[in-house]
C-alpha positions as CSV (number, residue, x, y, z in Angstrom):
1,X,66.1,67.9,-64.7
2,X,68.7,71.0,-64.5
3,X,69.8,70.6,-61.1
4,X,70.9,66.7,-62.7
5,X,72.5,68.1,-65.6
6,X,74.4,70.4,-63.9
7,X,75.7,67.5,-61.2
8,X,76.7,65.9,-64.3
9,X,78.7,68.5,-66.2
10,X,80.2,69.5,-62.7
11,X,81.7,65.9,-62.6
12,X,82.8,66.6,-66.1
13,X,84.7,69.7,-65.0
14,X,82.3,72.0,-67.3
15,X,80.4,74.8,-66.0
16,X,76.7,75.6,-67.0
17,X,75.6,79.2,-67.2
18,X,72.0,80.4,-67.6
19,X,71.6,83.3,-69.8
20,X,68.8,85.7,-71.1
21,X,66.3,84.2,-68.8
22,X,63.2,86.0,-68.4
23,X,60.1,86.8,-66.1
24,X,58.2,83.1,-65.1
25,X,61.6,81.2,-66.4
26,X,64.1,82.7,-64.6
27,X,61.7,82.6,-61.3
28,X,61.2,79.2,-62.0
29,X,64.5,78.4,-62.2
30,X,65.5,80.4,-59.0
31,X,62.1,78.4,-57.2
32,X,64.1,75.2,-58.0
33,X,67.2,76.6,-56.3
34,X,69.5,77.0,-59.3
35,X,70.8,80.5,-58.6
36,X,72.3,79.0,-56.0
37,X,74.3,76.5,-58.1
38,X,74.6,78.5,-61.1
39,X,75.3,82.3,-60.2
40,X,73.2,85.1,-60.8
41,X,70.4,84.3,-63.1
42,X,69.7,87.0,-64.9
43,X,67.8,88.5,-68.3
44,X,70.6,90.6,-68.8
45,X,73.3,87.4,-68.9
46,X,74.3,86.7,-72.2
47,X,76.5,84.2,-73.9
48,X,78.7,87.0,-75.2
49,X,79.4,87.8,-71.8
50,X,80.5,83.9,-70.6
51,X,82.6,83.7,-73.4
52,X,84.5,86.6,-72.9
53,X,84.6,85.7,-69.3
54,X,85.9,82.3,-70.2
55,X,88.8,83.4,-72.4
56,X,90.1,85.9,-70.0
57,X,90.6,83.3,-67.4
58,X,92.3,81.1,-70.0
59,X,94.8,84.1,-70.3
């Protein structure tokens, strides 16, 4: 169900970001192959952080 969301928003030019994943969830997520897609999945990832990221490329 992600991996199809993600091809979606991709076509859609918008990026999806996983954040604050934890323990079974985020190695579910890397099981299915996400990291790969998504970047680093990681408990420590959060929104704050994609945001800020965000603006400074809009700079």
């Amino acid at each position: 169900m992600l991996k199809k969301l993600h091809e979606a928003l991709q076509t859609a030019a918008i990026e999806m970001k996983v954040v604050a994943a934890h323990g079974d969830a985020r190695d579910m997520l890397r099981a299915e192959g996400l990291e790969d897609r998504l970047g680093l999945i990681d408990r420590r990832n959060l929104v704050a952080h994609f945001v800020d990221e965000f603006h400074s490329r809009k700079v």
